[in-house]
N, C-alpha and C positions, 0 to 999 in steps of 0.2 A: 504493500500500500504506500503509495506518495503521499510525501508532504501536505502538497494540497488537496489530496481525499483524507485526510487525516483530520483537513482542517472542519470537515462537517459534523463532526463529533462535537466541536466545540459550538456553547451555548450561547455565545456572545451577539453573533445577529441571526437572521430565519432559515431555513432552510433554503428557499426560494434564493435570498441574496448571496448564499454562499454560494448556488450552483450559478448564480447569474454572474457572479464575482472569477469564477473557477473558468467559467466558456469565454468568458472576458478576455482576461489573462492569455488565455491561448491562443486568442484571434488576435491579440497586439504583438504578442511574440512571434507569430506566423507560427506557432505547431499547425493549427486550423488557417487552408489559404483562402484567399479568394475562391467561389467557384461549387469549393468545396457541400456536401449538403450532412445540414446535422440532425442525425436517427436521435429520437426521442429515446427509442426502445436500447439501442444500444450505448449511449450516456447514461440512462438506466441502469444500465446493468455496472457500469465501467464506474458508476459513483454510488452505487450502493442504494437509489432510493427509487423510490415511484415516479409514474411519467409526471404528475401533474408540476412537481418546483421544477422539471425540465421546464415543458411545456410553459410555467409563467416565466422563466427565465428566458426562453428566445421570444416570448413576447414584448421583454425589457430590453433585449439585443435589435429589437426590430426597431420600438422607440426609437434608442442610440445612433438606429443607421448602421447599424454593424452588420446584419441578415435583413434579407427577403423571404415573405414568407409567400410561396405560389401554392395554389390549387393544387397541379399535379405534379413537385418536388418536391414542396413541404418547405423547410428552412434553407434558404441557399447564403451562405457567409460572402458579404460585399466587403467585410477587412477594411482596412485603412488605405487608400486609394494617393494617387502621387499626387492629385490636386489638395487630398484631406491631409497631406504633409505641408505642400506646401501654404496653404493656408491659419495651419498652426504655425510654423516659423514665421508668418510675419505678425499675426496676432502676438506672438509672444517676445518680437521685438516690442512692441509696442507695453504690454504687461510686465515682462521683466525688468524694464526699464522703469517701471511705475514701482513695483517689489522692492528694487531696491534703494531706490531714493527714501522710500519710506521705512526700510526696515535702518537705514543710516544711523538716523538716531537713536534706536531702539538696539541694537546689538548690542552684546552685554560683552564684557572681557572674557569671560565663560567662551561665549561661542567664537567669540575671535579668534580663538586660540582655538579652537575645536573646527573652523574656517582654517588656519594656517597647519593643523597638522594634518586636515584632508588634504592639500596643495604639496603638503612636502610629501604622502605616500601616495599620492597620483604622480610625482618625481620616480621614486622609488620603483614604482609599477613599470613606469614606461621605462625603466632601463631594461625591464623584463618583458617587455612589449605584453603586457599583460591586460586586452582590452575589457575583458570581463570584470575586474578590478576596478578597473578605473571608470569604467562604466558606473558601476556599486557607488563610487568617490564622485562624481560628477554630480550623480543625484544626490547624494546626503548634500553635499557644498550648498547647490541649489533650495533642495528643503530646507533649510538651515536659514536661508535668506528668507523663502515665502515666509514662513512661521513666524520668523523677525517682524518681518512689514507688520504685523499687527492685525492683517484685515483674512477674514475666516473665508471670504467669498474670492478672495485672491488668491488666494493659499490651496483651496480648492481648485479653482480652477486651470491654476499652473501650474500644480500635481498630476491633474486628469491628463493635463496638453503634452507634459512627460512621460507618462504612460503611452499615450498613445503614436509616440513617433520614438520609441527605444528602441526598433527593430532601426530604424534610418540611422539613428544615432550612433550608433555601434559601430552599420558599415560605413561610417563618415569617418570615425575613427582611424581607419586604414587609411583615406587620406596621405600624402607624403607632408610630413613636417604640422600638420593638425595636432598630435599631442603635446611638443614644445608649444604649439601658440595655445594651447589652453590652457598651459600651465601659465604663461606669463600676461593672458586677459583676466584668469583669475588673481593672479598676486595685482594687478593694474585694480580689480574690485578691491582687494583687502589694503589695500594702500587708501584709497577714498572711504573707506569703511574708517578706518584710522584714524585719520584725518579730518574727519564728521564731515565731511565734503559730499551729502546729497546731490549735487549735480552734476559733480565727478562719478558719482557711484554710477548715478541712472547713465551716464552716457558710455562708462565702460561696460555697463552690462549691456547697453542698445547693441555696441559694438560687438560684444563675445557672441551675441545671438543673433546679428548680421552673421557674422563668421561662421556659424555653425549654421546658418540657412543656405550660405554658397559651398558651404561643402557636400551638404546633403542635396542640394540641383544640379551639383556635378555629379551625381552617380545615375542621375537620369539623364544625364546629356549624351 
């Protein structure tokens, strides 16, 4: 049993949202591709419960835009599409540049320093070209900042917009010379962070997530 069928045992949210949590997950990661058509009866089996929290769960993945549900296929997986990419990188130029201007004043010495030793072991990583690591390190840096900004509807929704383009993110990563410049757009934030410099902060961070939107439109190009 996996990790995340392990996780339905636990009490803490429905049945319904941990299988809609669980299909989720796999359709961002690409296990589940495009195209793909998701058996009620065989997620069934494969997560241990009854059709029906299937069943409400690709009715919350259809909401999302994630599946189509046809007459005669039943659930067909639409995935994260290169225009649904691109349209999160510029939204989140726009938002993470808001994230951090306001999380400026609010970082605490705590997470400063909890911000500079994820930058020195994303160092560390990339001497081991270790992208799955650093991947791990890029999102904590990141949450680390939403949580700061202070606003619960920010924070959410620059989590969700991380999620959903971490399969892009990764292969951006191969990139030539893309992990030295993330490591030194991030020390460019934690320097304005320092500094209480709000308009330093938001414009290096406008900047690192330009940067990360041209690396991920050159693997479509």
């Amino acid at each position: 049993m996996t990790k995340d069928i392990e996780l339905f045992s636990a009490p803490d949210t429905s049945l319904r949202q941990k299988v809609f949590q669980y299909i989720k997950s796999q359709i961002i990661n690409g296990v589940y591709s495009a195209g793909d058509i998701l058996l009620e009866t065989k997620l069934a089996q494969e997560l241990g419960v009854s059709r029906t929290p299937i069943r409400e769960a690709i009715w919350l993945l259809e909401v999302e835009g994630l599946v189509e549900t046809t007459a005669k296929k039943g659930a067909i997986i639409l995935g994260i599409s290169d225009k649904d990419v691109a349209d999160i990188c510029v939204m989140r130029q726009l938002l993470e540049g808001l994230a951090a201007r306001w999380a400026t004043p609010r970082l605490t010495d705590l997470e400063l320093k909890e911000l500079q030793k994820i930058v020195d072991l994303t160092e560390f990583y990339a001497q081991k070209d270790n992208i799955e690591e650093i991947a791990d390190l890029d999102n904590k840096f990141h949450q680390t900042i939403y949580e700061a900004s202070g606003s619960k509807m920010l924070n959410l929704t620059l989590s969700n917009f991380h999620k959903y383009i971490q399969v892009a993110r990764l292969q951006s990563m191969h990139v030539e010379n893309r992990l030295s410049q993330t490591i030194t757009e991030h020390l460019a934030l934690l320097e304005a962070f320092r500094s209480q410099d709000a308009e330093a902060a938001e414009k290096a961070m406008t900047y690192h997530v330009s940067m990360v939107h041209r690396n991920i439109s050159s693997l479509y190009h």
